[in-house]
C-alpha distance (Angstrom), angle and dihedral (degrees) to the residues before:
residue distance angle dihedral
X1 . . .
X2 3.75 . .
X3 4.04 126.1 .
X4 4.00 88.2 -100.5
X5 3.72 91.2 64.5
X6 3.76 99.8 34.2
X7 3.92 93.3 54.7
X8 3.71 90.3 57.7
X9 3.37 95.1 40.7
X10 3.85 83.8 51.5
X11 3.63 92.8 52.2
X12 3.22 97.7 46.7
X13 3.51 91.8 58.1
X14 3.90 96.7 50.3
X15 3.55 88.1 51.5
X16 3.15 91.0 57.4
X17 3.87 96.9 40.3
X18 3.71 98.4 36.6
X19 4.16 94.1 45.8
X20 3.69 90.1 58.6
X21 3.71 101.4 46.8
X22 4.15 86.9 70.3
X23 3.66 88.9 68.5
X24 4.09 88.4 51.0
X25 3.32 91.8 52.4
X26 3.46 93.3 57.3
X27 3.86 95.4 43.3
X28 4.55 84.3 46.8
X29 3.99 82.2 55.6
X30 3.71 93.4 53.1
X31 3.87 90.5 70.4
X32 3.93 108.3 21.0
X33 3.75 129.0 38.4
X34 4.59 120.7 -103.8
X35 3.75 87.6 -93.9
X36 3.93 92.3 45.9
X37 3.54 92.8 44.5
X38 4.26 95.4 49.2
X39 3.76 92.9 39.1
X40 3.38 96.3 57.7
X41 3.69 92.1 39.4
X42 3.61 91.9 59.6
X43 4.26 90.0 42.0
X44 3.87 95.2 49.0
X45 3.92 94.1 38.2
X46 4.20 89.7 52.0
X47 4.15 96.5 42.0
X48 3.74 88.3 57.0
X49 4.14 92.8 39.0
X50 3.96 81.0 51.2
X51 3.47 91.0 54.9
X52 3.16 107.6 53.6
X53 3.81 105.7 16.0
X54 4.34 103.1 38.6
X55 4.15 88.0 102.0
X56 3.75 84.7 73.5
X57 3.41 99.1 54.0
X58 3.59 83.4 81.2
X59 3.49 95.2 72.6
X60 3.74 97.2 65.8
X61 3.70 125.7 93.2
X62 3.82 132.3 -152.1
X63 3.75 86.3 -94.8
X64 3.65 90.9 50.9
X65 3.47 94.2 51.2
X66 3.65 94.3 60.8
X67 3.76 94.5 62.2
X68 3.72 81.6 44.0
X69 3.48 88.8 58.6
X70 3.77 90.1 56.5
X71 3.75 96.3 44.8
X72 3.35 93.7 56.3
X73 3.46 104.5 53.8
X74 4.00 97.6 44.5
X75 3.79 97.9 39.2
X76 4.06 107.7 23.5
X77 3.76 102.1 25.1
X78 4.07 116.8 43.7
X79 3.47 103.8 20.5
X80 4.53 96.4 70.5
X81 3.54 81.1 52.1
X82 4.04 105.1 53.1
X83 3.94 90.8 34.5
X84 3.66 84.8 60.8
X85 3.10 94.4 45.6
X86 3.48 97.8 42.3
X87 3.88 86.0 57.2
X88 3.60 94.3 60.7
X89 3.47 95.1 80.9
X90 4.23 106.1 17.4
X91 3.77 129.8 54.9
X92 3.97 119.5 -100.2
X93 3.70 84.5 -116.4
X94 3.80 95.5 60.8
X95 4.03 92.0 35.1
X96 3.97 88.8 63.5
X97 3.40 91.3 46.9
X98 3.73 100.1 57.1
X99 3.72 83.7 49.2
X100 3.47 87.3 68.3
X101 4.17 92.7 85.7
X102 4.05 89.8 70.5
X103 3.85 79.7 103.8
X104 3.94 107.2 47.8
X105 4.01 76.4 45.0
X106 4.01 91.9 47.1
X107 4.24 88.0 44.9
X108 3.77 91.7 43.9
X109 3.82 94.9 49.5
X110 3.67 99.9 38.2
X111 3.64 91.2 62.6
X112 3.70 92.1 41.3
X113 3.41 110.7 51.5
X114 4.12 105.2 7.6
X115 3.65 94.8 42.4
X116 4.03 91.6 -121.4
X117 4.03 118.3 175.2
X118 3.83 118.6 -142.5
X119 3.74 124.2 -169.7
X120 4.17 119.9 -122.8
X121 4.18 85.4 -108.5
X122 4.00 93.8 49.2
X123 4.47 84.7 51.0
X124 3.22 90.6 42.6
X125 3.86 90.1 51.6
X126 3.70 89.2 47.1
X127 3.56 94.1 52.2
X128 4.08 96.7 50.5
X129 3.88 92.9 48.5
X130 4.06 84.0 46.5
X131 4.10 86.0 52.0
X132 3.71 90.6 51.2
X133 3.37 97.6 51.6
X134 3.67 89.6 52.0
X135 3.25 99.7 51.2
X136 4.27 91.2 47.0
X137 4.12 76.3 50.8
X138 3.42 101.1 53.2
X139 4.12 97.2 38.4
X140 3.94 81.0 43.6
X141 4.23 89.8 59.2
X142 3.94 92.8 37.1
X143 3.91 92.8 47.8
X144 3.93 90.0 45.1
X145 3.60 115.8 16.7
X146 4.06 96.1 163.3
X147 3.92 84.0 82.5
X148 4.05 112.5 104.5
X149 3.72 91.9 -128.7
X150 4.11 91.5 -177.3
X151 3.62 80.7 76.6
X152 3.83 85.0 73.8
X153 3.59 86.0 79.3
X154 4.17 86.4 80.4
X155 3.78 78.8 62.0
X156 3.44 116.1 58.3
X157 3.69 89.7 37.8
X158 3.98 85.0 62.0
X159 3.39 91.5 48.5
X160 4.42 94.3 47.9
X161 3.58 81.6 53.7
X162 3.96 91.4 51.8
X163 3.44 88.1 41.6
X164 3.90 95.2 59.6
X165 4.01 91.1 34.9
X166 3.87 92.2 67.1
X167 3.44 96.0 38.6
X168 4.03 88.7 46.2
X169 4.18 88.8 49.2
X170 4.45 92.8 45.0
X171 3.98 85.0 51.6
X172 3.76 109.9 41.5
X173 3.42 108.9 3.0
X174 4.03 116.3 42.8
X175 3.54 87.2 97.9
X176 3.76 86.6 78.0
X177 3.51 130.7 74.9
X178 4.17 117.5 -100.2
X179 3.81 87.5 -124.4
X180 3.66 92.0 49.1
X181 4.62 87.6 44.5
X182 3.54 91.2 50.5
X183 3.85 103.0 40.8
X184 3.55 91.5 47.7
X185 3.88 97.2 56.1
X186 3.47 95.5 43.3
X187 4.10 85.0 60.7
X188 3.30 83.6 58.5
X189 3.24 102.9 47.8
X190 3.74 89.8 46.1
X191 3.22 103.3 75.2
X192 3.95 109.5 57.8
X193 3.97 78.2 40.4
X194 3.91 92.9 57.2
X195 4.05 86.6 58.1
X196 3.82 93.3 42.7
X197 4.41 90.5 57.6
X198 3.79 86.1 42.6
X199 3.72 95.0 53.3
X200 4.41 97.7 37.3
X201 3.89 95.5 73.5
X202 3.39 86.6 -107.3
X203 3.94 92.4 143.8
X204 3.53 102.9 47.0
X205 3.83 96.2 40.5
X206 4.17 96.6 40.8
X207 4.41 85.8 71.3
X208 3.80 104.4 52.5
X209 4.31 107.2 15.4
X210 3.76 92.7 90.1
X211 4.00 89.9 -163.8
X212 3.86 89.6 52.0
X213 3.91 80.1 65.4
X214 3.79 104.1 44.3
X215 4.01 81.1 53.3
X216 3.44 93.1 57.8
X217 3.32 101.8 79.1
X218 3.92 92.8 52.8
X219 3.89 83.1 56.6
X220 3.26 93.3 54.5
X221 3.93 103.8 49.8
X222 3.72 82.8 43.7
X223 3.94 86.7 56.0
X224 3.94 103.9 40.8
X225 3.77 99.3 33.5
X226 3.95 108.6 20.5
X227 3.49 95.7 37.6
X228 4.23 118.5 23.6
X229 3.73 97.3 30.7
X230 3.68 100.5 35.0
X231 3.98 90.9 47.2
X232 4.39 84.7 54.8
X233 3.92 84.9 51.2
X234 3.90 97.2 42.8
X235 4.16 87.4 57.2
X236 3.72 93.6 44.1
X237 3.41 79.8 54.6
X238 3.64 96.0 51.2
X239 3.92 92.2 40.7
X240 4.11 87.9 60.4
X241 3.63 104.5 36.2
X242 3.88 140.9 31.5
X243 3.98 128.8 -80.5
X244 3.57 88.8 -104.2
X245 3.91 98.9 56.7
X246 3.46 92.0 43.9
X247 3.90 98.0 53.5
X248 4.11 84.0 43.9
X249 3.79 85.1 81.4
X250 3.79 95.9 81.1
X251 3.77 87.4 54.4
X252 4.07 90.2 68.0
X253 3.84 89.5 29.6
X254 3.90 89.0 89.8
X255 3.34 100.0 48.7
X256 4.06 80.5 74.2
X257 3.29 104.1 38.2
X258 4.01 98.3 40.5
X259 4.41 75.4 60.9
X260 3.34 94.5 42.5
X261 4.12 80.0 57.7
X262 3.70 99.1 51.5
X263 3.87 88.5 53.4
X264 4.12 87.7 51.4
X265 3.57 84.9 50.4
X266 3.75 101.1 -103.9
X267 4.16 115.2 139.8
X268 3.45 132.6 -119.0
X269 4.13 134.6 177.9
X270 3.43 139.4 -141.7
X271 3.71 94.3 -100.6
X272 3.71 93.1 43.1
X273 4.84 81.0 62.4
X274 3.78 90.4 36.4
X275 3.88 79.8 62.1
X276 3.78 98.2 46.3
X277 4.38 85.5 54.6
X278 4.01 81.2 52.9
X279 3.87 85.0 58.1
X280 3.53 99.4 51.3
X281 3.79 86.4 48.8
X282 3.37 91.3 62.1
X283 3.62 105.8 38.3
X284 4.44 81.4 52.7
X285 3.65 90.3 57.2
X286 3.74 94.6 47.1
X287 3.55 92.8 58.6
X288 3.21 110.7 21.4
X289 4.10 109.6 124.7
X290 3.77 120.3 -103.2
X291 4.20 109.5 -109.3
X292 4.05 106.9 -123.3
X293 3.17 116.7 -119.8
């Protein structure tokens, strides 16, 4: 199978992954508290990368490590915490959708600060998935304005750091492996995670608060699947496509999670799925392949 094939496959398959783990979150939140809820995340997501990925660490140098560093803090660390808190006050629906700017933010900060060269289709196809998430924004806020939208704010600085995370992997790190990416910035992010767990009251709640428990298993799926093996996918998609592509996944992401919504009984309009066909618009003209001449 060549890298055309596998990066849709790949996307297809974070959509997939990554729309449904909105709906966890908001289940996790039911029984622990946002800083439980990302803390754990981030501890449950590195023990099984550890497992099953700590071989690769071998492969990175002191340089490496640096951009590691980096990585982990922007992609692995802050964003479980400010989506969870972010879905304290909006619906998983809307949450995915303001997620949607990690490529306007990937675009603007390629060019910026990695010297990255876009051609008029690929802005243009920016700039149309950008409308349609707009417009599912602003239907979202006029359909259900009891929502504390400020709390968006936890969003887009998830999706900056995402933004700067894949173009920080395509620059100095595609010479690793994904496995060897991903397991190394959720060691990282570990560590100030570790201390977070230990000082929540996780431990003395997890034995006796019987919703704690039912939670747990949302955590968990959110931690092995939405988190640890999405995050290997996400840099194999990096590694075999451009910055662009790869941030085009939280355009379709929605389209998931805004369904994942209506079955959790959270609304949705007409508009609000004229929008997410605007999306896919825009993520087909960002990637669609140049005819030859």
């Amino acid at each position: 199978m060549n890298d055309y094939n596998r990066k849709w496959i790949y996307l297809i398959i974070l959509s997939l992954v990554w729309g449904s783990s909105f709906i966890l979150i908001k289940k996790a939140l039911l029984g622990f508290t946002a800083l439980q809820v990302g803390s754990l995340r981030i501890v449950f997501a590195a023990t099984f990368l550890f497992v099953i990925g700590y071989r690769s660490l071998k492969m990175l140098t002191f340089r490496d490590w640096k951009y590691i560093l980096l990585a982990g803090l922007l992609s692995s660390f802050f964003p479980p915490f400010l989506f969870a808190l972010a879905q304290t006050q909006l619906d998983s629906a809307v949450t995915s959708i303001f997620n949607s700017a990690v490529p306007l933010f990937t675009t603007v900060v390629g060019i910026t600060l990695f010297g990255a060269t876009l051609s008029r289709r690929q802005f243009a196809g920016v700039f149309i998935g950008l409308f349609g998430t707009l417009a599912l924004i602003l239907t979202g806020m006029e359909f259900d304005p009891n929502q504390n939208y400020w709390y968006s704010i936890f969003i887009l600085l998830s999706a900056l750091g995402y933004a700067l995370n894949i173009n920080i992997i395509k620059k100095h790190l595609a010479h690793l492996s994904p496995l060897a990416v991903t397991t190394g910035s959720f060691a990282i992010a570990c560590i100030p995670a570790i201390v977070v767990v230990f000082y929540s009251g996780f431990f003395k709640a997890i034995g006796s608060d019987v919703q704690m428990q039912n939670s747990l298993w949302y955590l968990l799926a959110l931690a092995l699947l939405g988190t640890a093996v999405a995050n290997i996918y996400f840099n194999k998609l990096i590694h075999i496509s451009n910055p662009v592509f790869a941030a085009s996944v939280t355009y379709t992401i929605p389209i998931v999670a805004v369904l994942w919504g209506i079955w959790d009984g959270e609304t949705i309009n007409l508009y609000q799925l004229i929008g997410g066909v605007i999306i896919l618009l825009g993520v087909y003209l960002v990637n669609r392949k140049k005819r030859p001449s």
